[in-house]
C-alpha positions as CSV (number, residue, x, y, z in Angstrom):
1,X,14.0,-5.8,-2.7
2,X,14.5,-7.8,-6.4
3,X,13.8,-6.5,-9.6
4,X,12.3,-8.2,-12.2
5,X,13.9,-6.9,-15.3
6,X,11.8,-6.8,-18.6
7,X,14.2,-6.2,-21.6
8,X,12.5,-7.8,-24.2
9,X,9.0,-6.6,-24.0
10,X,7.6,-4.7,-26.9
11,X,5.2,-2.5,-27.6
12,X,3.3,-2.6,-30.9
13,X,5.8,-0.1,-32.4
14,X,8.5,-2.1,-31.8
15,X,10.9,-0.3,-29.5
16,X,12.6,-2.5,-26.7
17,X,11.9,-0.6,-22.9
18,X,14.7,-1.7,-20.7
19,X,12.7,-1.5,-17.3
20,X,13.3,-2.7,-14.0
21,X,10.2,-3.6,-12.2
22,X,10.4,-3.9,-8.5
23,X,8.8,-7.1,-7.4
24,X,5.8,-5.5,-5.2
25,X,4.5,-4.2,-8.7
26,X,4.6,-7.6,-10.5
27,X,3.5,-9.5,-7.9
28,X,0.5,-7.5,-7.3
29,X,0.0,-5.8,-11.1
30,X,1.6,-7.6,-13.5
31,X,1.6,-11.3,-12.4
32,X,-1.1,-11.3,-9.1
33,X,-1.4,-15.2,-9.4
34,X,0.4,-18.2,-10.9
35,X,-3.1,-18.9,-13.1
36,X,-2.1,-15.8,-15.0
37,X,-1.0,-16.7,-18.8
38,X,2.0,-15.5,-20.2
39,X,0.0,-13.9,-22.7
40,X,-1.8,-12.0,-20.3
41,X,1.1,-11.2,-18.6
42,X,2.6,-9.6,-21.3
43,X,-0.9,-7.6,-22.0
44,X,-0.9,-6.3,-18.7
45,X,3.0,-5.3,-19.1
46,X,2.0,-3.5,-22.1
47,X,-1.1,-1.6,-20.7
48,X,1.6,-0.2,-17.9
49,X,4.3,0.7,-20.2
50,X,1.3,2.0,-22.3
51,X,0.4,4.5,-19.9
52,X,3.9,5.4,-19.0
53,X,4.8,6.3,-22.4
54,X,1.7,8.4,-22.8
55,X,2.2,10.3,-19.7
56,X,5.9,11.1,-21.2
57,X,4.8,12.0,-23.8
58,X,2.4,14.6,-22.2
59,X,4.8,16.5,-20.3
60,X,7.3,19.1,-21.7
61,X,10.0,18.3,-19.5
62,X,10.6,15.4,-17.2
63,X,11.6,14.8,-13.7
64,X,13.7,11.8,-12.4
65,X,10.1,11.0,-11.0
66,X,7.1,10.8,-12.5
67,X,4.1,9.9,-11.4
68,X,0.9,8.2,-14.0
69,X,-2.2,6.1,-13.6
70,X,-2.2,2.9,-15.5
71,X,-5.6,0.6,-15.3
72,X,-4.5,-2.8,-13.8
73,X,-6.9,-6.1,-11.5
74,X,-5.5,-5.5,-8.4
75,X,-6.7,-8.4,-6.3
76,X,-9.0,-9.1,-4.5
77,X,-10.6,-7.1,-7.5
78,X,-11.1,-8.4,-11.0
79,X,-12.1,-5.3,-12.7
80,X,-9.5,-2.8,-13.5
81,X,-9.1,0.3,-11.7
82,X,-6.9,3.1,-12.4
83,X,-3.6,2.6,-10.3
84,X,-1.4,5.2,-9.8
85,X,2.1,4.4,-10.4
86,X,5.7,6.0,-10.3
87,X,8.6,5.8,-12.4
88,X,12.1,6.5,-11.0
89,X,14.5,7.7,-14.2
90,X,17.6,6.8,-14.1
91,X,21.1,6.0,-15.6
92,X,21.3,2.9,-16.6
93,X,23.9,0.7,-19.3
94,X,25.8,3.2,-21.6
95,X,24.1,6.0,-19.7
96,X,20.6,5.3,-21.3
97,X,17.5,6.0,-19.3
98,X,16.4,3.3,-17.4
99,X,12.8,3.7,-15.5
100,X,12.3,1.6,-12.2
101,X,8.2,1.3,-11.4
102,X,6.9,1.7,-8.3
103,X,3.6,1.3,-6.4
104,X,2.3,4.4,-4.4
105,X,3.2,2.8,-1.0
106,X,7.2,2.5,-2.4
107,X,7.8,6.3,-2.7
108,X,8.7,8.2,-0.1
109,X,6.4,11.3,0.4
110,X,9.9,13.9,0.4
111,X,10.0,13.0,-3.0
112,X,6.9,13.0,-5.2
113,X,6.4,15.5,-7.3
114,X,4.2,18.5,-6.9
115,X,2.7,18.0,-10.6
C-alpha cells in the first residue's frame, strides 16, 4: 500500500501537519474522482485534519491510535456523512509525531481502542 504524503497543507492557523495518508483514504475521501478541484481537494483535506485536531485536542492523554469521525462524500453519496476514521501516531523525521489515516476497514480489530 502507497502513501500519499501531505506536507504542505495548512490549516487556517498556519501550522504545517506532516501526514501520511494511505491511498484507500484519498482515493475514496479526499480525492473520490478526477473532476475534483484542487481547491476542493484541499477543503476536504482540511475538514479531516480539522476533525483530527479537535478530537486531540479532546482527549487528556493519547494513544498511538486514535479513533475520530470526520464528515466527508463518500461515493456513491454526495452528501456528507460522518466517517469514522483512525490515526496511527508514530515516529517519524527527527522523532516528531507523524499520524498515518486510516479507513475503518484498514485497522485491525486487536487493535482499536476501547475509548
Amino acid at each position: 500500500m502507497r502513501a500519499v504524503f501531505v506536507t504542505t497543507s495548512k490549516l487556517p492557523n498556519d501550522k504545517r501537519y506532516p501526514t501520511p495518508y494511505i491511498k484507500p483514504l484519498w482515493k475514496v475521501g479526499i480525492a473520490p474522482s478526477e473532476s475534483i478541484s484542487d481547491e476542493e481537494k484541499s477543503q476536504r483535506l482540511r475538514d479531516v485534519l480539522m476533525a483530527f485536531r479537535l478530537r486531540i485536542a479532546s482527549q487528556t492523554t493519547l494513544s498511538p491510535l486514535i479513533d475520530f469521525p470526520a464528515m466527508l462524500s463518500m461515493p456513491p453519496g454526495e452528501i456528507p456523512q460522518p466517517v469514522p476514521l483512525f490515526a496511527l501516531i508514530q515516529p517519524g523525521e527527527q522523532n516528531r509525531a507523524m499520524a498515518t489515516l486510516l479507513l475503518p476497514n484498514e485497522v485491525s480489530a486487536t487493535i482499536i481502542p476501547m475509548n
